[in-house]
C-alpha positions as CSV (number, residue, x, y, z in Angstrom):
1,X,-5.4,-17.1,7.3
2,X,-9.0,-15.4,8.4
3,X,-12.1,-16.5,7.0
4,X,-12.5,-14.5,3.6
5,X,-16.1,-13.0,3.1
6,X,-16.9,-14.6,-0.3
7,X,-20.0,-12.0,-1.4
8,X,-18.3,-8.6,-0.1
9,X,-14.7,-9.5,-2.0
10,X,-16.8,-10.1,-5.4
11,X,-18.9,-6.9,-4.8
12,X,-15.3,-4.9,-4.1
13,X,-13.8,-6.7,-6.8
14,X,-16.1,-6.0,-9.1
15,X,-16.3,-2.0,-8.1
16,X,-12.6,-1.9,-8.7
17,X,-12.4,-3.6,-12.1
18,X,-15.0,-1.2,-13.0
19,X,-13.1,1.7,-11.5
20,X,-11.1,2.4,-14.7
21,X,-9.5,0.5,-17.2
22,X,-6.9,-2.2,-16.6
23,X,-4.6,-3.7,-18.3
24,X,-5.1,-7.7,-19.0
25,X,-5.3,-9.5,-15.8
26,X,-4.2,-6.9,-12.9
27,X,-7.4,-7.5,-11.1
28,X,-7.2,-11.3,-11.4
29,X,-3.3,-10.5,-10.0
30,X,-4.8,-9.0,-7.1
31,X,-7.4,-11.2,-6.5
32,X,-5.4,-14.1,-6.3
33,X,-2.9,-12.1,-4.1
34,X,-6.0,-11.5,-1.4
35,X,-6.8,-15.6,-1.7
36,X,-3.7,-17.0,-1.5
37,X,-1.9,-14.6,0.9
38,X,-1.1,-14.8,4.6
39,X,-2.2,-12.4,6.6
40,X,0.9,-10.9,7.4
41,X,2.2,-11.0,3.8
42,X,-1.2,-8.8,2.9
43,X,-0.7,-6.8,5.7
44,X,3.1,-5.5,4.4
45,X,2.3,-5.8,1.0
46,X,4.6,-3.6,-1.2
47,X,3.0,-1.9,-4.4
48,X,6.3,-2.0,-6.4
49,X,7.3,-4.9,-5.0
50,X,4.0,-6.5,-6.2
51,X,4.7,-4.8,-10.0
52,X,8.4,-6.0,-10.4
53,X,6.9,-10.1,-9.2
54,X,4.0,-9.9,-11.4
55,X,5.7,-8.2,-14.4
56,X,3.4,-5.0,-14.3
57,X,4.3,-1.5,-15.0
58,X,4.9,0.1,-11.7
59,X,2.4,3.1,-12.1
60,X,-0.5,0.9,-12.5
61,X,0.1,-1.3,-9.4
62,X,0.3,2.0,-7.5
63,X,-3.1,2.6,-8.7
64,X,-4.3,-0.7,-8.4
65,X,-3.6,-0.2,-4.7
66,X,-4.8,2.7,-4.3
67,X,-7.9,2.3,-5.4
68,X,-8.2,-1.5,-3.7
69,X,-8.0,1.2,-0.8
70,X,-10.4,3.5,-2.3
71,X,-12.9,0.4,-2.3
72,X,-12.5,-0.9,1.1
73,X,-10.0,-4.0,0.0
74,X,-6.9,-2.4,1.8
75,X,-5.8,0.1,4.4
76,X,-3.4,2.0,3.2
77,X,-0.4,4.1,5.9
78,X,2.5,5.4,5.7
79,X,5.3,6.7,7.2
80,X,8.0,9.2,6.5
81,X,11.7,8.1,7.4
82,X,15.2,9.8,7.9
83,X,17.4,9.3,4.7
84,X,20.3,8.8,7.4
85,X,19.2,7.2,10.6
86,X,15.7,5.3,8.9
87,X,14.0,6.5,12.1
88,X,10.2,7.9,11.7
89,X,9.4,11.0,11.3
90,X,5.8,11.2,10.3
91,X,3.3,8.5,9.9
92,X,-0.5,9.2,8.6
93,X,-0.7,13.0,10.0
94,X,-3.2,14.9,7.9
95,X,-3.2,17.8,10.5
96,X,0.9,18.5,10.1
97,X,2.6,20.2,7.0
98,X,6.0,19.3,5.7
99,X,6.8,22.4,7.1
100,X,5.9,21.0,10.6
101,X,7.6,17.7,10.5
102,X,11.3,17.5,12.2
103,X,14.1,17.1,9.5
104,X,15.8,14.7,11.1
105,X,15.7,11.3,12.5
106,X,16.3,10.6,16.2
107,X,19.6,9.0,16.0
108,X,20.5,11.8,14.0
109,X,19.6,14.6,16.2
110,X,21.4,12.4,19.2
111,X,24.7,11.9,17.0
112,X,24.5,15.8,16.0
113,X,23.7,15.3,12.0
């Protein structure tokens, strides 16, 4: 587990309780995801994944995450998968449309889908 800066995770902690209102405990959820996790477990973390453990409505973890990421407590990526083969198709492109990304998946195109 890396060393956790004690001052900069109140001060980001803090900015996101403040960020809008919460319901009871989310931040607290959060919080004692970022102190007990292993890295690698914080690193794949799953938003909905997080809501269906912790009992919380799915739409607020999703927000809860993304504004942890707005507030310097995550990086957030993603990537865009064939529905067939579960190759990538896109990760974090901001330059290419929808329009622009291929439709199908490697595997896909090599198999003739």
């Amino acid at each position: 587990m890396t060393a956790i800066n004690e001052k900069l995770l109140e001060d980001r902690l803090g900015t996101l309780e403040a960020a809008r209102s919460w319901s009871p405990r989310v931040v607290s959820r959060l919080e004692a995801l970022i102190r007990s996790g292993e890295d690698d477990a914080l690193f794949r973390i799953n938003p909905i994944k997080f809501a269906a453990d912790k009992g919380m409505a799915e739409a607020e973890a999703v927000d809860l995450f993304l504004y942890a990421t707005a507030h310097g407590l995550f990086e957030m990526n993603w990537m865009l998968l064939c529905s067939q083969c579960g190759c990538v198709l896109a990760g974090r492109t901001p330059r290419r449309t929808r329009r622009d990304l291929p439709h199908r998946g490697g595997v896909c195109r090599a198999r003739g889908r």
